[in-house]
N, C-alpha and C positions, 0 to 999 in steps of 0.2 A: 122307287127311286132308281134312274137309270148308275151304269156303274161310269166310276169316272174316267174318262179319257188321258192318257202319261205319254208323254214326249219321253223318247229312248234319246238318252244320251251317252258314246261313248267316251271310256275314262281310258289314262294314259295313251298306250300305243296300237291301244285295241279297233281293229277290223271289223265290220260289219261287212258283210258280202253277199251275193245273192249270186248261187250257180247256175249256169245257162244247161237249159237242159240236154240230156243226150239226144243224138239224134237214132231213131231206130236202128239205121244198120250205116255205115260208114263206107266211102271207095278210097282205095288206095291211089297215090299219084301214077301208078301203072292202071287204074281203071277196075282193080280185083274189089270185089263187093265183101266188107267185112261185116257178118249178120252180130247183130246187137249182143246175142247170147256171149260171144268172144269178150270172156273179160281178161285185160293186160294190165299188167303187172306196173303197180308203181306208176298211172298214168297223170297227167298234171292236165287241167283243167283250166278253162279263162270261165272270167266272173265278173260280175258288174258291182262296183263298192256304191255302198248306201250306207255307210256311216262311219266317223272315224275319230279317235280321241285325238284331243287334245295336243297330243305328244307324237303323234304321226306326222312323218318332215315328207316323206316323197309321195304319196296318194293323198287323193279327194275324191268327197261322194260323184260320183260320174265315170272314173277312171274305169278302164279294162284291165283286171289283172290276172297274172297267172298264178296258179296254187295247187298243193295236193291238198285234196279233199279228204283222205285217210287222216282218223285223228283228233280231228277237228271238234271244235262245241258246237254242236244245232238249237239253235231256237226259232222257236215258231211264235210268230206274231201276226194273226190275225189270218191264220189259214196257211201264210206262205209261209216255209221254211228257210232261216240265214246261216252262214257259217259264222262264227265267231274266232278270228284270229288274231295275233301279235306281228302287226308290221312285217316282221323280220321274216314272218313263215311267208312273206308273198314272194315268189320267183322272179316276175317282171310285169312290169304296166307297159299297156300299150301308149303311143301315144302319137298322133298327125306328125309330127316335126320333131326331128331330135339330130344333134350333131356327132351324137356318139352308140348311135344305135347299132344292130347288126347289119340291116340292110333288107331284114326281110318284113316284108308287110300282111296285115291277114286279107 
């Protein structure tokens, strides 16, 4: 008997996320090549959301957002690995149009 297949659903404020991966080695806005090994300190990361309770007022599955990765719940479902957070722990979402943004775009 095959095992049965479950629809993840999140409850209250809770975050599903999925982290875009590092790129090997980074250039700085001066052009300097920063090698992968370089790790800093307290860095924040953008993420693509796939899933969200109930009680989440500002993201949807789709959205870009930013987060620290430090911390965080992992679970793995079906090979990939998600972060699991509370709303409040995401930094900022991207998003096409906004009237009160900073001004800079990715």
């Amino acid at each position: 008997m095959a095992d049965p297949k479950f629809e993840i659903q999140m409850l209250h404020d809770r975050v599903m996320v999925k982290a875009e991966q590092d790129a090997e080695e980074r250039r700085s806005s001066a052009g300097i090549v920063i090698p992968a090994t370089v790790k800093m300190a307290n860095r924040l990361i953008w993420g693509e959301v796939c899933g969200v309770g109930a009680n989440a007022r500002a993201v949807k599955v789709g959205d870009k957002v930013l987060f620290n990765p430090e911390e965080q719940y992992e679970v793995d479902v079906q090979g990939q690995v998600y972060l699991v957070m509370r709303e409040r722990d995401l930094h900022a979402v991207a998003t096409q149009q906004t009237d009160h943004g900073t001004g800079l775009y990715l």
